[in-house]
mmJSON file of the N, C-alpha and C atoms, coordinates in Angstrom:
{"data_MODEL":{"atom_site":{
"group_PDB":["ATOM","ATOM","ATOM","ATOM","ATOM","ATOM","ATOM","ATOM","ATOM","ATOM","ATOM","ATOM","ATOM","ATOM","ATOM","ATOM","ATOM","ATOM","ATOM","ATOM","ATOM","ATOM","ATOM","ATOM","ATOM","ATOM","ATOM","ATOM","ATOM","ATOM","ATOM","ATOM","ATOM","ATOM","ATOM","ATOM","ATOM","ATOM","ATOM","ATOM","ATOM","ATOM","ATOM","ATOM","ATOM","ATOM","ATOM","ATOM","ATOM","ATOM","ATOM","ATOM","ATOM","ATOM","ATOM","ATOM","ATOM","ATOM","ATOM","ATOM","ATOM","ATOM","ATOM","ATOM","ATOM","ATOM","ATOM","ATOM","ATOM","ATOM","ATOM","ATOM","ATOM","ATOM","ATOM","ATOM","ATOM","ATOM","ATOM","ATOM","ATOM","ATOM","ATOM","ATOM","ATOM","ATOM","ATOM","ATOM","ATOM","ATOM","ATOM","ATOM","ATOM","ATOM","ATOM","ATOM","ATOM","ATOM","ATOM","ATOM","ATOM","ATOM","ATOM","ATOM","ATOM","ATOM","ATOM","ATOM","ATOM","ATOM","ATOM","ATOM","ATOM","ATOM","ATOM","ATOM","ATOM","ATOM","ATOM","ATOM","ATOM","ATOM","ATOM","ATOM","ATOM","ATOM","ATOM","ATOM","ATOM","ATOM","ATOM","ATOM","ATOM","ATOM","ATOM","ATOM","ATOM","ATOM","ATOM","ATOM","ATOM","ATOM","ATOM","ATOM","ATOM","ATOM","ATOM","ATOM","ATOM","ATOM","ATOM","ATOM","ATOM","ATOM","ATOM","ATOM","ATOM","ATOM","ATOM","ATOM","ATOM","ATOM","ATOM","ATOM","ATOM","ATOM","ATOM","ATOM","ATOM","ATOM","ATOM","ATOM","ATOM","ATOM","ATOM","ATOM","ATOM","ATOM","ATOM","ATOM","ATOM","ATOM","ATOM"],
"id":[1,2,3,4,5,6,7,8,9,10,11,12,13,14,15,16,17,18,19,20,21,22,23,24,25,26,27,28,29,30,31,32,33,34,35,36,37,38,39,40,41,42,43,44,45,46,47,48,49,50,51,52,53,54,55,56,57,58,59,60,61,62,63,64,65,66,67,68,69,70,71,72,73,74,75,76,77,78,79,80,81,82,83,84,85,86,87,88,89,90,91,92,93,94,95,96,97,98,99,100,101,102,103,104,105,106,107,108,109,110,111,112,113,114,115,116,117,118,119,120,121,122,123,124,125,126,127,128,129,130,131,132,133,134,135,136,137,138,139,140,141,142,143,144,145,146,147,148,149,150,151,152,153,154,155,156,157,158,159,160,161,162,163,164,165,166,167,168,169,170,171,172,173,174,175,176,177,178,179,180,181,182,183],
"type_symbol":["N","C","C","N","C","C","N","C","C","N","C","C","N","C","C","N","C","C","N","C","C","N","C","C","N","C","C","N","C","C","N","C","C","N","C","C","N","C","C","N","C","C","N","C","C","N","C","C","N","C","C","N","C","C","N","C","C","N","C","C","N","C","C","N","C","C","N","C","C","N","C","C","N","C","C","N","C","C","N","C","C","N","C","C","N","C","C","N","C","C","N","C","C","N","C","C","N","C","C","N","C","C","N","C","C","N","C","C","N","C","C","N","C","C","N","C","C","N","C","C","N","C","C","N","C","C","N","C","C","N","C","C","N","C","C","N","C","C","N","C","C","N","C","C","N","C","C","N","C","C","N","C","C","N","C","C","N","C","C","N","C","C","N","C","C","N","C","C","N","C","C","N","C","C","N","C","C","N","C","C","N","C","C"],
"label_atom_id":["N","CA","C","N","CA","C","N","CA","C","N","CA","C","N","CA","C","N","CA","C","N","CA","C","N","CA","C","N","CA","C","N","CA","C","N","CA","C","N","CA","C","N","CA","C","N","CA","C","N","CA","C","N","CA","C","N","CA","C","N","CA","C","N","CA","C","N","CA","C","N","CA","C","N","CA","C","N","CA","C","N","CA","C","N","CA","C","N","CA","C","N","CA","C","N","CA","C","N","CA","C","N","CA","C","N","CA","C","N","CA","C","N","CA","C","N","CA","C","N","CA","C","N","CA","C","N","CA","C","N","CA","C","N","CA","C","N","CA","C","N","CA","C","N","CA","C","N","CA","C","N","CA","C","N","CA","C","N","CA","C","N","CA","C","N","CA","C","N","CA","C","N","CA","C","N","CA","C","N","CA","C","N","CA","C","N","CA","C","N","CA","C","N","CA","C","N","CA","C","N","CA","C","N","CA","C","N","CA","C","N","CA","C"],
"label_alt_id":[null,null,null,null,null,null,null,null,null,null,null,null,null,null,null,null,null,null,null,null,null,null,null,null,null,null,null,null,null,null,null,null,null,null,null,null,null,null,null,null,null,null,null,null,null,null,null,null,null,null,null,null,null,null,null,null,null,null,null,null,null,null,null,null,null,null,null,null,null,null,null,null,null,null,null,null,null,null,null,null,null,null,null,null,null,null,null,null,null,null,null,null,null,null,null,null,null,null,null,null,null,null,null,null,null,null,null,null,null,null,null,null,null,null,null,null,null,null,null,null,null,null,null,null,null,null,null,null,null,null,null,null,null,null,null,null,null,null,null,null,null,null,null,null,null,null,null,null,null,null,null,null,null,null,null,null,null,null,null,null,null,null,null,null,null,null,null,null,null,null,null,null,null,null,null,null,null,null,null,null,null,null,null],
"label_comp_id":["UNK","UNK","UNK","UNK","UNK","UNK","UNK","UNK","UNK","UNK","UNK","UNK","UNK","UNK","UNK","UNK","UNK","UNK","UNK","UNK","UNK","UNK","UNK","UNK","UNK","UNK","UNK","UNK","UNK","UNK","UNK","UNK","UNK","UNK","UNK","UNK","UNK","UNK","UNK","UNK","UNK","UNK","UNK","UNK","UNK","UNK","UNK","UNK","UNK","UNK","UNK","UNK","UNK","UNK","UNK","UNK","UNK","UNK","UNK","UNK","UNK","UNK","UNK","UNK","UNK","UNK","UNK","UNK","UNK","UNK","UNK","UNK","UNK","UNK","UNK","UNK","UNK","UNK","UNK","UNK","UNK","UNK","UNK","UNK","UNK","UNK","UNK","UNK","UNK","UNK","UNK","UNK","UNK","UNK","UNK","UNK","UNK","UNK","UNK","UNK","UNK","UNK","UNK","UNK","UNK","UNK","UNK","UNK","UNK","UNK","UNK","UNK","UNK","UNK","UNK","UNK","UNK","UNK","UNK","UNK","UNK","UNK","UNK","UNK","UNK","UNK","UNK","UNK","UNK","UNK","UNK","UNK","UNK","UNK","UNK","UNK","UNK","UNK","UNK","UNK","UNK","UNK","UNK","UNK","UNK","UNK","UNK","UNK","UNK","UNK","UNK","UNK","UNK","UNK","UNK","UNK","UNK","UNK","UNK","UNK","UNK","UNK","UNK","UNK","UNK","UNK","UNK","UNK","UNK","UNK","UNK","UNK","UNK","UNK","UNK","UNK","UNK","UNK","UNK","UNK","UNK","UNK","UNK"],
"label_asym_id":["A","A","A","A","A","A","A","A","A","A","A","A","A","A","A","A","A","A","A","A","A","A","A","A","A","A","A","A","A","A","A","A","A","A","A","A","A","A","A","A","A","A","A","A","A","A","A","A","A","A","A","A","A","A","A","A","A","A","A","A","A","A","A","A","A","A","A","A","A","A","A","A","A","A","A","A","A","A","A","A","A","A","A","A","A","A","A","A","A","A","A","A","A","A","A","A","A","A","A","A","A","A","A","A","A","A","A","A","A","A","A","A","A","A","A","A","A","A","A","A","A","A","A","A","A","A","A","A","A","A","A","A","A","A","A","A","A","A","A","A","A","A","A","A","A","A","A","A","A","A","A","A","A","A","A","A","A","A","A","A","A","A","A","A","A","A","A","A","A","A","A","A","A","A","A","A","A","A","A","A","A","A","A"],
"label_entity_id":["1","1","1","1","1","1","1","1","1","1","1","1","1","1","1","1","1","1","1","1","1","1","1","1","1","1","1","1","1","1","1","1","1","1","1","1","1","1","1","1","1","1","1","1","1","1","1","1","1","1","1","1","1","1","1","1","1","1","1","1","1","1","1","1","1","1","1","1","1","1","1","1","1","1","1","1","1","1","1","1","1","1","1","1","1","1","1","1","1","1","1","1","1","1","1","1","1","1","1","1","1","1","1","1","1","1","1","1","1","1","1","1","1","1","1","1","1","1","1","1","1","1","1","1","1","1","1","1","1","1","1","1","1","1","1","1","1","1","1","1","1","1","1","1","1","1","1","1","1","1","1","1","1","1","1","1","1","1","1","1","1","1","1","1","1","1","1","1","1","1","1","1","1","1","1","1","1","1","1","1","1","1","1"],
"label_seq_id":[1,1,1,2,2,2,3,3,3,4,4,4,5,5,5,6,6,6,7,7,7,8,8,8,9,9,9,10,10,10,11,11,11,12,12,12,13,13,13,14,14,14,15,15,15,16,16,16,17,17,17,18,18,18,19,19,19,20,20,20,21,21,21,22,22,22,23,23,23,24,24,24,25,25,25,26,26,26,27,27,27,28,28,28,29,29,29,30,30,30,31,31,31,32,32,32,33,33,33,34,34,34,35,35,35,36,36,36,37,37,37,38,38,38,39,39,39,40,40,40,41,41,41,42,42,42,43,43,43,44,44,44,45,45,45,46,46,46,47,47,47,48,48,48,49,49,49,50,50,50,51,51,51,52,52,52,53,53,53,54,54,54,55,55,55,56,56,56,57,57,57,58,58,58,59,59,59,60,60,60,61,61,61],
"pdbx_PDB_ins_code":[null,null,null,null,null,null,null,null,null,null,null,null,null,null,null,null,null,null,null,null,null,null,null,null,null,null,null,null,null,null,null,null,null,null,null,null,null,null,null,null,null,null,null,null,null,null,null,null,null,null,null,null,null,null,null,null,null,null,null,null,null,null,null,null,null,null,null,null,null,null,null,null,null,null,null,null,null,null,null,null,null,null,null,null,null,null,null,null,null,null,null,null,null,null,null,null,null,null,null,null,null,null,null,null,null,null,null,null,null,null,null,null,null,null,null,null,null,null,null,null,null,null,null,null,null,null,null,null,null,null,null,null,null,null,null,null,null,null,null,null,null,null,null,null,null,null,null,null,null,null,null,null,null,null,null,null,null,null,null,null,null,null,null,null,null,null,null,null,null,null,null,null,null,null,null,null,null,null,null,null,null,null,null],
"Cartn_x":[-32.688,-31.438,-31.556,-32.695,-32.592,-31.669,-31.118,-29.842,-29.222,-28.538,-27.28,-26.159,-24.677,-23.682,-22.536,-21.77,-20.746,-19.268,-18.278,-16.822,-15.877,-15.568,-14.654,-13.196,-11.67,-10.857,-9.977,-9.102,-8.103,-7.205,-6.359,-5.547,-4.361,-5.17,-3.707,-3.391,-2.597,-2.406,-3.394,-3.586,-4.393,-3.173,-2.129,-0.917,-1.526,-1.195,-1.377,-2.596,-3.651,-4.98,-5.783,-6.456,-7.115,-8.088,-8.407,-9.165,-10.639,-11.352,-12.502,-12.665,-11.005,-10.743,-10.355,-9.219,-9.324,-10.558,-11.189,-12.764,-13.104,-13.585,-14.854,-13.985,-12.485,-12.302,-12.384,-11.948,-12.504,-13.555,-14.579,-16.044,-16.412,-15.481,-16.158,-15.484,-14.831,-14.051,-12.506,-12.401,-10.966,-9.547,-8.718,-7.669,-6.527,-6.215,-4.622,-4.946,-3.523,-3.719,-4.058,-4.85,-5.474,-6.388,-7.084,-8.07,-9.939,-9.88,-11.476,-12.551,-14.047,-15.297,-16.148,-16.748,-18.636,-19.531,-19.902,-20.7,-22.229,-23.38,-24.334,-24.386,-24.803,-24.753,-26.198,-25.44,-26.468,-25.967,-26.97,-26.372,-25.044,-25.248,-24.11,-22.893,-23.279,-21.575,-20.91,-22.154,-21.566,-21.41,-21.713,-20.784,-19.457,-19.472,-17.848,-17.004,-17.335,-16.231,-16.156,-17.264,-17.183,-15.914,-16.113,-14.668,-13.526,-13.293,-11.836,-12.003,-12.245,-13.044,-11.326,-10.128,-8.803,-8.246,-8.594,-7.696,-8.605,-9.581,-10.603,-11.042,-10.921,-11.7,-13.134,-13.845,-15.03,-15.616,-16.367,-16.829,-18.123,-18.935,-20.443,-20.082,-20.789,-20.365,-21.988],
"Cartn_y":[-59.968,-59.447,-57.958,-57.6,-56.423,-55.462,-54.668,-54.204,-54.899,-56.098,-56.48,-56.247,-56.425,-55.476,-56.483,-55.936,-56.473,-56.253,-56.756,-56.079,-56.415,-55.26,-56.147,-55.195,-55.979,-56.014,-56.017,-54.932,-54.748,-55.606,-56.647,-57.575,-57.575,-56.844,-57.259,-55.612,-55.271,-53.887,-54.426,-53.135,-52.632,-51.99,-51.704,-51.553,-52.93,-52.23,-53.483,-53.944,-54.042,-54.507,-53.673,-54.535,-54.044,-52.806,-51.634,-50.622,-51.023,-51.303,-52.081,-52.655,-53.322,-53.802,-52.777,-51.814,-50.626,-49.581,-49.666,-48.997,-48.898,-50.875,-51.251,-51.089,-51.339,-51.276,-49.649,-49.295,-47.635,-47.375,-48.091,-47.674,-48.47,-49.126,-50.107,-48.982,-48.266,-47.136,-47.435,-48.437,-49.172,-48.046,-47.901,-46.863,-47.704,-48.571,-48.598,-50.218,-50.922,-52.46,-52.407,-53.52,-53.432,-52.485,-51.494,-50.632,-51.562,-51.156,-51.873,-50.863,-51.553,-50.718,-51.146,-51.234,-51.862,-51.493,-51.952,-51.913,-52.346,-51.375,-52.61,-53.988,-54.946,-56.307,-56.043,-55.29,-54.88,-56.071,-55.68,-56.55,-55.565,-54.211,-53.258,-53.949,-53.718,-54.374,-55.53,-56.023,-57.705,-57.93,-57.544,-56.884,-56.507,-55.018,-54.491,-55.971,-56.427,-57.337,-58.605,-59.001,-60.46,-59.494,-58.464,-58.02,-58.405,-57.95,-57.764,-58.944,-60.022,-61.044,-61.153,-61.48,-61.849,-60.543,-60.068,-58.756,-58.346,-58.963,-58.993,-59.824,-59.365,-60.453,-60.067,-60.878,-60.736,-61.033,-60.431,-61.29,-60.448,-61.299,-60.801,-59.632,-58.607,-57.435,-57.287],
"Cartn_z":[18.183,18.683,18.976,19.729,20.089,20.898,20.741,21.125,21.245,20.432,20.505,20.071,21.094,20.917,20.385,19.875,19.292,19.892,20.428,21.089,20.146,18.911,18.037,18.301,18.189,18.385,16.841,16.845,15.588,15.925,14.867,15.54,14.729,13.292,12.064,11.963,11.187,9.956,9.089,8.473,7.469,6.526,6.611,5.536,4.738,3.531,2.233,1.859,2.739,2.305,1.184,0.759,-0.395,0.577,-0.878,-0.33,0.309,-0.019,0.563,2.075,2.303,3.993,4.593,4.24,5.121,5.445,4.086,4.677,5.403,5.348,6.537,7.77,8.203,9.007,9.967,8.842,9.742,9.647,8.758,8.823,10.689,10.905,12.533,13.32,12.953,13.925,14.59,13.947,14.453,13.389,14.096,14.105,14.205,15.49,15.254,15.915,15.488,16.345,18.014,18.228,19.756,20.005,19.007,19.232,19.185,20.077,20.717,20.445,19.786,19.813,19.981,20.764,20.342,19.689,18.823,17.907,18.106,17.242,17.096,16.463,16.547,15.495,14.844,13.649,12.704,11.188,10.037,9.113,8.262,8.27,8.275,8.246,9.751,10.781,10.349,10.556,9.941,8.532,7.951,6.242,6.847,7.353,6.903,8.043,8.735,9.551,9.336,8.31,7.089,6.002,5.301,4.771,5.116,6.32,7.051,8.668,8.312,9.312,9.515,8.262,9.204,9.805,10.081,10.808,12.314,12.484,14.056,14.593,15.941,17.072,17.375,17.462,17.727,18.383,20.033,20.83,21.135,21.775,22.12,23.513,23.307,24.72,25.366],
"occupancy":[1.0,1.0,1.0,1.0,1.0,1.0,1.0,1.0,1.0,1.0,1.0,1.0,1.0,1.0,1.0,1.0,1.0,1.0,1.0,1.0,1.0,1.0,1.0,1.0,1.0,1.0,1.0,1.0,1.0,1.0,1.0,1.0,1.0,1.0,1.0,1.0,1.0,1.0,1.0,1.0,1.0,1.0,1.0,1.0,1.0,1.0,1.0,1.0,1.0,1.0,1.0,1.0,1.0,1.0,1.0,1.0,1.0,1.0,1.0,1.0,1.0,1.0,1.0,1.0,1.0,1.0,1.0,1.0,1.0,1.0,1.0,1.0,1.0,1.0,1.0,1.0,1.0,1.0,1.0,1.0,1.0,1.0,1.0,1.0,1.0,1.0,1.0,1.0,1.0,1.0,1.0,1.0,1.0,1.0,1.0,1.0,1.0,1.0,1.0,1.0,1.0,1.0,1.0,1.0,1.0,1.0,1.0,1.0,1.0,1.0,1.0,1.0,1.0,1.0,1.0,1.0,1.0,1.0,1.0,1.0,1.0,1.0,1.0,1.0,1.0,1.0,1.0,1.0,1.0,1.0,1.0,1.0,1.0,1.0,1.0,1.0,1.0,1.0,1.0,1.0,1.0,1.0,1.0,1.0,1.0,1.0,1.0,1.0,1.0,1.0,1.0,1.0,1.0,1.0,1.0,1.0,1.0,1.0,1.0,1.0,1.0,1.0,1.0,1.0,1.0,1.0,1.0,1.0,1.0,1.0,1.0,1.0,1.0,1.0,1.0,1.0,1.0,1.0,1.0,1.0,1.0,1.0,1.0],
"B_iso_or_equiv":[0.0,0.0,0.0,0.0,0.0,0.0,0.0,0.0,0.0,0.0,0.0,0.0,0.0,0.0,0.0,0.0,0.0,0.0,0.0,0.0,0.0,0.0,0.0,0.0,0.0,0.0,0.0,0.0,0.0,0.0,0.0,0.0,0.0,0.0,0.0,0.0,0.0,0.0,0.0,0.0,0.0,0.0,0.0,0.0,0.0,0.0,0.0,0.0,0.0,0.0,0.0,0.0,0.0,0.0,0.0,0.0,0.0,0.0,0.0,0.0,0.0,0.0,0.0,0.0,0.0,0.0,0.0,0.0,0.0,0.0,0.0,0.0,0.0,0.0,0.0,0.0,0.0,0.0,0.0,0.0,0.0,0.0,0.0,0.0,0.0,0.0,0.0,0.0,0.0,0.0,0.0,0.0,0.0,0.0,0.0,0.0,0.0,0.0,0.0,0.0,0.0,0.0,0.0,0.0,0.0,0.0,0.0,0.0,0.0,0.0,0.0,0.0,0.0,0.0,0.0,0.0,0.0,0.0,0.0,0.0,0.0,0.0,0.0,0.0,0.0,0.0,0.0,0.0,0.0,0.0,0.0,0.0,0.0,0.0,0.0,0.0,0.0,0.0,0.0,0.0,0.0,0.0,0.0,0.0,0.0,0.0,0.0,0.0,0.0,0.0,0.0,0.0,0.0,0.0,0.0,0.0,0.0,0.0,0.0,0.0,0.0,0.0,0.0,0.0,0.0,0.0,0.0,0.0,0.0,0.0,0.0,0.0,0.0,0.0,0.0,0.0,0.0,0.0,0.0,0.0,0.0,0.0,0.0],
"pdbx_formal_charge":[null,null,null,null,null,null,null,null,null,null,null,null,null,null,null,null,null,null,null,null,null,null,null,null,null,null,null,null,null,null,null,null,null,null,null,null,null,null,null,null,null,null,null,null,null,null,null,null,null,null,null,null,null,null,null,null,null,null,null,null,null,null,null,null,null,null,null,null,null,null,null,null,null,null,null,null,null,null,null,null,null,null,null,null,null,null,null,null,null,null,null,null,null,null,null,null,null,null,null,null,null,null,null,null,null,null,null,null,null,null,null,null,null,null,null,null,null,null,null,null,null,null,null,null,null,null,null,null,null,null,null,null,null,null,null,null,null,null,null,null,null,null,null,null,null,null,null,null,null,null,null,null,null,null,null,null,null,null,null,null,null,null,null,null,null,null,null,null,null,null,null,null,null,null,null,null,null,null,null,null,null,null,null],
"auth_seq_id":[1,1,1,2,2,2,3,3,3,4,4,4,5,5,5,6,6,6,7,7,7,8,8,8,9,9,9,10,10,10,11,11,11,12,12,12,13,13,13,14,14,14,15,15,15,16,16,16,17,17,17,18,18,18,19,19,19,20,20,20,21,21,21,22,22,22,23,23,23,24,24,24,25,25,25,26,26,26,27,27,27,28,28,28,29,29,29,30,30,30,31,31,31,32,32,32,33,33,33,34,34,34,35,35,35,36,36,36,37,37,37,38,38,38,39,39,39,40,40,40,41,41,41,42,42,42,43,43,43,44,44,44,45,45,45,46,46,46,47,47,47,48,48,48,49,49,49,50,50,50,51,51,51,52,52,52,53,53,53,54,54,54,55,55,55,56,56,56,57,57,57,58,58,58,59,59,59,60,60,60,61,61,61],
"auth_comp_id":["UNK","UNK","UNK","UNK","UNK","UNK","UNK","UNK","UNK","UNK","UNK","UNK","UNK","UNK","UNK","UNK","UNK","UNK","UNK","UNK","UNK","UNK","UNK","UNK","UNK","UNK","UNK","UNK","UNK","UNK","UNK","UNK","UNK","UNK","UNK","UNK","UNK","UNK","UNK","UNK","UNK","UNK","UNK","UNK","UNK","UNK","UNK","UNK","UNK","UNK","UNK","UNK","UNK","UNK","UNK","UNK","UNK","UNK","UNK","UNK","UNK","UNK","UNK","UNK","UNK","UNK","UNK","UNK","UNK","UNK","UNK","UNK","UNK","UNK","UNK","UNK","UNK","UNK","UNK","UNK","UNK","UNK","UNK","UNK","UNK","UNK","UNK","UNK","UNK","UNK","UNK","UNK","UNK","UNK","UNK","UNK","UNK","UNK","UNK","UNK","UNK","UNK","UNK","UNK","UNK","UNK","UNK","UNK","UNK","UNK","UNK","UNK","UNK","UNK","UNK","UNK","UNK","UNK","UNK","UNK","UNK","UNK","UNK","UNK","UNK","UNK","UNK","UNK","UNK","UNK","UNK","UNK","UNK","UNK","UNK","UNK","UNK","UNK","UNK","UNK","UNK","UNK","UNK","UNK","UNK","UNK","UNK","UNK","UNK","UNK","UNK","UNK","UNK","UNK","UNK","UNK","UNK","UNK","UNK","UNK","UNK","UNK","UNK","UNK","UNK","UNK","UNK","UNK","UNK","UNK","UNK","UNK","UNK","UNK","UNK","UNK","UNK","UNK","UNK","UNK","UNK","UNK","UNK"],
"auth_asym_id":["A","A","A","A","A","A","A","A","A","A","A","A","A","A","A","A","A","A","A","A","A","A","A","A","A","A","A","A","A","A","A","A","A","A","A","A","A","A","A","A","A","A","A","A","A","A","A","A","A","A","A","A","A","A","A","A","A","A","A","A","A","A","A","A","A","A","A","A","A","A","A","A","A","A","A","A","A","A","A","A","A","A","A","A","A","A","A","A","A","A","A","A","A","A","A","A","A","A","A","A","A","A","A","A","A","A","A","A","A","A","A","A","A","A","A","A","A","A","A","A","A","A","A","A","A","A","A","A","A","A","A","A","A","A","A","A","A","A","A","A","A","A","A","A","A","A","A","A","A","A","A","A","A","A","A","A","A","A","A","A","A","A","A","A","A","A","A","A","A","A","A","A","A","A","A","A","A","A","A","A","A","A","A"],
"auth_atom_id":["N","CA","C","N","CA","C","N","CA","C","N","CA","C","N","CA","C","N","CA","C","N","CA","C","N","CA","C","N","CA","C","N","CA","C","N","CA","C","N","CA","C","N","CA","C","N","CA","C","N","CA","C","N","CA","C","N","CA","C","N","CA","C","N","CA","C","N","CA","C","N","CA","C","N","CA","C","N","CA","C","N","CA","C","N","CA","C","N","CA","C","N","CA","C","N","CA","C","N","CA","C","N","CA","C","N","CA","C","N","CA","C","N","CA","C","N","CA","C","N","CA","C","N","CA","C","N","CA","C","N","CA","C","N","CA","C","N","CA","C","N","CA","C","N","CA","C","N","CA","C","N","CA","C","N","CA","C","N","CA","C","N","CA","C","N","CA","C","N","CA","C","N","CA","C","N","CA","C","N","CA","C","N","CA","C","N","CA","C","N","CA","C","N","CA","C","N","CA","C","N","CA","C","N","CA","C","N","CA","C","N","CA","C"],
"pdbx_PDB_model_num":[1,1,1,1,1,1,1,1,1,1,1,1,1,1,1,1,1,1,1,1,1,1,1,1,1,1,1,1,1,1,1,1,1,1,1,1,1,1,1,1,1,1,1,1,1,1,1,1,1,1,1,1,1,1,1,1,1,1,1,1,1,1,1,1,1,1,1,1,1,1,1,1,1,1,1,1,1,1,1,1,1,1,1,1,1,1,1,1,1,1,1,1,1,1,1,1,1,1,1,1,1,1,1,1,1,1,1,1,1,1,1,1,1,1,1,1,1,1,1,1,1,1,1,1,1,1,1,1,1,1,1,1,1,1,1,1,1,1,1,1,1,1,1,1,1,1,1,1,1,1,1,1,1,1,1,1,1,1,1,1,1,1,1,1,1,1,1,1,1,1,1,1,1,1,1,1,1,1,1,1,1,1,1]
}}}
């Protein structure tokens, strides 16, 4: 999976979630609902967005 990219999508709040899900979610760079980033698909990534997997969309970019 050499340079492969990730297009993940904020879908829920992060009000109320445990500290750990708001982390990773700002560790992916996600800020506010409907905020979009691409990412590498590292094993990183795919940690913090297995965390917070109900609050994103995830599609191949």
């Amino acid at each position: 999976m050499a340079n492969a990219k990730l297009k993940i999508t904020l879908t829920g709040s992060i009000a109320g979630q445990l500290k750990n899900i708001r982390s990773s979610v700002r560790g992916l760079g996600l800020k506010r609902i409907r905020d979009t980033r691409i990412v590498d698909d590292s094993p990183e990534n795919r940690g913090m967005i297995r965390a917070a997997q109900h609050l994103l969309r995830v599609e191949q970019a």
